[in-house]
TORKOL-4160 file (C-alpha; in steps of 0.2 Angstrom, whole numbers, padded with zeros to 4 digits, m for minus):
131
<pt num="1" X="m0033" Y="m0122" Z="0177"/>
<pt num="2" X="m0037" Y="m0138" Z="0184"/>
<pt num="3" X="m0026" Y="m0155" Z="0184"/>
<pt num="4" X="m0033" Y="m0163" Z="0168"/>
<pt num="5" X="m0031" Y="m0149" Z="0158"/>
<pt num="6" X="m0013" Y="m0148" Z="0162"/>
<pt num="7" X="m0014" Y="m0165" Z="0159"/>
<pt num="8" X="m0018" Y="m0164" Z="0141"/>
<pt num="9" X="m0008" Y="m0149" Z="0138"/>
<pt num="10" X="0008" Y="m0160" Z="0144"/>
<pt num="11" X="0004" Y="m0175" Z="0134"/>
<pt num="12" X="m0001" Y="m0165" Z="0121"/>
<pt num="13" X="0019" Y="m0155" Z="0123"/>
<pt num="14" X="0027" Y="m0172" Z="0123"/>
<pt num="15" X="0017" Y="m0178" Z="0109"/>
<pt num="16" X="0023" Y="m0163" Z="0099"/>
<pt num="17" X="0041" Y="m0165" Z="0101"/>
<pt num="18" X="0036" Y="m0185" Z="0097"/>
<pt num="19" X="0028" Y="m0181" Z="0082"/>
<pt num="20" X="0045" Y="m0169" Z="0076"/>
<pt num="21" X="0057" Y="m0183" Z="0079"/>
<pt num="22" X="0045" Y="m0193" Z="0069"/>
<pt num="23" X="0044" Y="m0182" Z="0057"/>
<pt num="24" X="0062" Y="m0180" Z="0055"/>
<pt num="25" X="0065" Y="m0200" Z="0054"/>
<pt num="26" X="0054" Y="m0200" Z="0040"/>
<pt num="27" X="0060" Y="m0186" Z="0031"/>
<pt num="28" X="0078" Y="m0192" Z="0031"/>
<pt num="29" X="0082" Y="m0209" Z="0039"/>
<pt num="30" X="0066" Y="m0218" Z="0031"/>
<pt num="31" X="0071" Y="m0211" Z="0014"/>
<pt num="32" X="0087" Y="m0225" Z="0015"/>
<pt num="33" X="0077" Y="m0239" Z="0019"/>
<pt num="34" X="0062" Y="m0237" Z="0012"/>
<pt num="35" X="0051" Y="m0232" Z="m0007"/>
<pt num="36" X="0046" Y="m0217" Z="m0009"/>
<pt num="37" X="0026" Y="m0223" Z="m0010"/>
<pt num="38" X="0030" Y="m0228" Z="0009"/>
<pt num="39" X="0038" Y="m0210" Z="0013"/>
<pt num="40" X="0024" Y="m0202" Z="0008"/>
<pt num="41" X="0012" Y="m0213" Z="0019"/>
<pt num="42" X="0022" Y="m0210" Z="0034"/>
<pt num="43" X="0022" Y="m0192" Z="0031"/>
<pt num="44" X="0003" Y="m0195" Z="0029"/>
<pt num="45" X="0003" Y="m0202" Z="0048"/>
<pt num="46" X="0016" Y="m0188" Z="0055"/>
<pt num="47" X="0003" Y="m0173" Z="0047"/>
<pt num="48" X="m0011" Y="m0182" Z="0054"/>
<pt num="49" X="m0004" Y="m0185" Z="0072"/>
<pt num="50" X="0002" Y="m0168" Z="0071"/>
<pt num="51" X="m0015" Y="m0160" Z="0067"/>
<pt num="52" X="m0024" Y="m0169" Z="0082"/>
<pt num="53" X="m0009" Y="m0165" Z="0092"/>
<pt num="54" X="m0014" Y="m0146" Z="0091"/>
<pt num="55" X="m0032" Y="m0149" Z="0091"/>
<pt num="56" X="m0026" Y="m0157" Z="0109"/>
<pt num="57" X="m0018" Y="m0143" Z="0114"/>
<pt num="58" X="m0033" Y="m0130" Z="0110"/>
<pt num="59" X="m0044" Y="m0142" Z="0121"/>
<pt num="60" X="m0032" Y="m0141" Z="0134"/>
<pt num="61" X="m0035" Y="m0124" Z="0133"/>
<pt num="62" X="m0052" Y="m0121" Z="0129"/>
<pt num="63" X="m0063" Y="m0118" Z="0145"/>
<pt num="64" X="m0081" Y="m0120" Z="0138"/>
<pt num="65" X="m0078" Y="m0138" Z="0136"/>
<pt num="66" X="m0085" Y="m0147" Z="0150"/>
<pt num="67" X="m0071" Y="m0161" Z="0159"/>
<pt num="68" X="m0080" Y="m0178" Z="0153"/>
<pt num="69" X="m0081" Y="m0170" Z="0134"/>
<pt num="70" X="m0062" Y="m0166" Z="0136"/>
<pt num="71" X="m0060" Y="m0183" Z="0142"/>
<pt num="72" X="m0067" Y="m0190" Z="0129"/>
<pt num="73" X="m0061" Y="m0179" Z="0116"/>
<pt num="74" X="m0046" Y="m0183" Z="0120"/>
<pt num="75" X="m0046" Y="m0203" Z="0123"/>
<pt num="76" X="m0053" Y="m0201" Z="0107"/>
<pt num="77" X="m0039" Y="m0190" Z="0097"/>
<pt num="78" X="m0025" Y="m0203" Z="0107"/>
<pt num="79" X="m0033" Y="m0218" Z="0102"/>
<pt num="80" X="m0032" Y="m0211" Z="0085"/>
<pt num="81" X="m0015" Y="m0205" Z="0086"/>
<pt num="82" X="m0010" Y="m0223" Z="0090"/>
<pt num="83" X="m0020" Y="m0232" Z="0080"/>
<pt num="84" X="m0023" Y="m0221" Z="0062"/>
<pt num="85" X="m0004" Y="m0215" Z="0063"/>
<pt num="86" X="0005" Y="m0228" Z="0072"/>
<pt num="87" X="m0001" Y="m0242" Z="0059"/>
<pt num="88" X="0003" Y="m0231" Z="0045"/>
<pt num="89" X="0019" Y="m0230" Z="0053"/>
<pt num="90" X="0021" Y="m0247" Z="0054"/>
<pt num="91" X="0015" Y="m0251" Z="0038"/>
<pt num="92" X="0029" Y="m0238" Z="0028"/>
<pt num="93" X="0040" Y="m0248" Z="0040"/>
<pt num="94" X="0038" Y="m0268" Z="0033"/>
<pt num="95" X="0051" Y="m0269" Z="0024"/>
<pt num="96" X="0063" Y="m0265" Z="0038"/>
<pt num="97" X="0050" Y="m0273" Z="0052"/>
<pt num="98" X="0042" Y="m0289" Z="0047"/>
<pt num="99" X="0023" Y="m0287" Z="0053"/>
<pt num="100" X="0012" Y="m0291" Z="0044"/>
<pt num="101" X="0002" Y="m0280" Z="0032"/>
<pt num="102" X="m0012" Y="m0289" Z="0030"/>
<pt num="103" X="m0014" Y="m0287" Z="0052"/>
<pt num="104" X="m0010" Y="m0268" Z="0052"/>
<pt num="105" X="m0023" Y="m0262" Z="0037"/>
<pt num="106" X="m0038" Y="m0266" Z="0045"/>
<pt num="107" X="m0032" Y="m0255" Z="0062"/>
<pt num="108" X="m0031" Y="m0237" Z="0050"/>
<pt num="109" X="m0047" Y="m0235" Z="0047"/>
<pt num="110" X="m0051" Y="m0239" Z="0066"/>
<pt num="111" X="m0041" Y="m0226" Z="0070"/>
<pt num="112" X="m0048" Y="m0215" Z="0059"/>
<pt num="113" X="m0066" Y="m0219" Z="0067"/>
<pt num="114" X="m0058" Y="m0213" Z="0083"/>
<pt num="115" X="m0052" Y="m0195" Z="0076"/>
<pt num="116" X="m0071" Y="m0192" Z="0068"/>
<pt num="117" X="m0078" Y="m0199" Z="0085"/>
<pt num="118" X="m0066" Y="m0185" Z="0093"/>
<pt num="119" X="m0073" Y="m0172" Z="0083"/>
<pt num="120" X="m0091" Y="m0178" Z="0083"/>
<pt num="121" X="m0088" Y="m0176" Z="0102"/>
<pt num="122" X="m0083" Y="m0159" Z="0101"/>
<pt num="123" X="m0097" Y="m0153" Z="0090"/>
<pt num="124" X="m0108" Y="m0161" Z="0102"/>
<pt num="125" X="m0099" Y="m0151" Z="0118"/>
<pt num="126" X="m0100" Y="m0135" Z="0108"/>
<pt num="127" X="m0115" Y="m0136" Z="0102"/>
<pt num="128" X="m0124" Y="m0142" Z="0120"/>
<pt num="129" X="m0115" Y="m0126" Z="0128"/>
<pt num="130" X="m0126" Y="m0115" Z="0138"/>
<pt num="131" X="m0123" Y="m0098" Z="0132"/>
């Protein structure tokens, strides 16, 4: 295994345990502060960011993929993670944070970009393998 696949398979662990704990803030502690349309876009971002999480882990694993599809495949999935997720977050967030929602909505559907960029990536290493 070389260093960047233990690369993404570490960031892809701690991302994991991330994605639990916020997971469990939004099941329980958002629920006090926040309506109920907000909890469910929260969990929206936490089953997203868990879903690209794994797909991380997989890649981390997967030999076929060469190292600069993995590399992008996985800038990709982050910048999606932080971008799709971590402005939903935000979002379910404003009434306890004041940011502005008018600045955050436009950044979702960037991150979502990113996540069908990542995939499109990986359809493209796949299907350029030599077999």
């Amino acid at each position: 295994m070389n260093k960047f696949d233990k690369k993404i398979l570490t960031i892809a662990s701690l991302l994991g345990a991330l994605t639990i704990a916020i997971g469990a803030f939004g099941a329980h502690g958002l629920k006090q502060v926040a309506d109920a349309q907000s909890v469910a876009s929260f969990e929206t971002g936490v089953r997203y960011q868990m879903y690209h999480v794994i797909a991380l882990f997989i890649l981390g694993l997967v030999p076929y993929i060469s190292d600069t599809g993995k590399k992008w495949v996985f800038r990709l999935f982050l910048l999606g993670i932080l971008l799709f997720s971590g402005s939903i977050y935000l979002l379910a967030l404003k009434e306890v944070v004041s940011i502005p929602a008018n600045i955050l909505g436009p950044i979702t559907p960037l991150g979502g970009i990113a996540f069908i960029a990542g995939w499109l990536r990986l359809a493209y290493d796949f299907r350029t393998l030599k077999s």
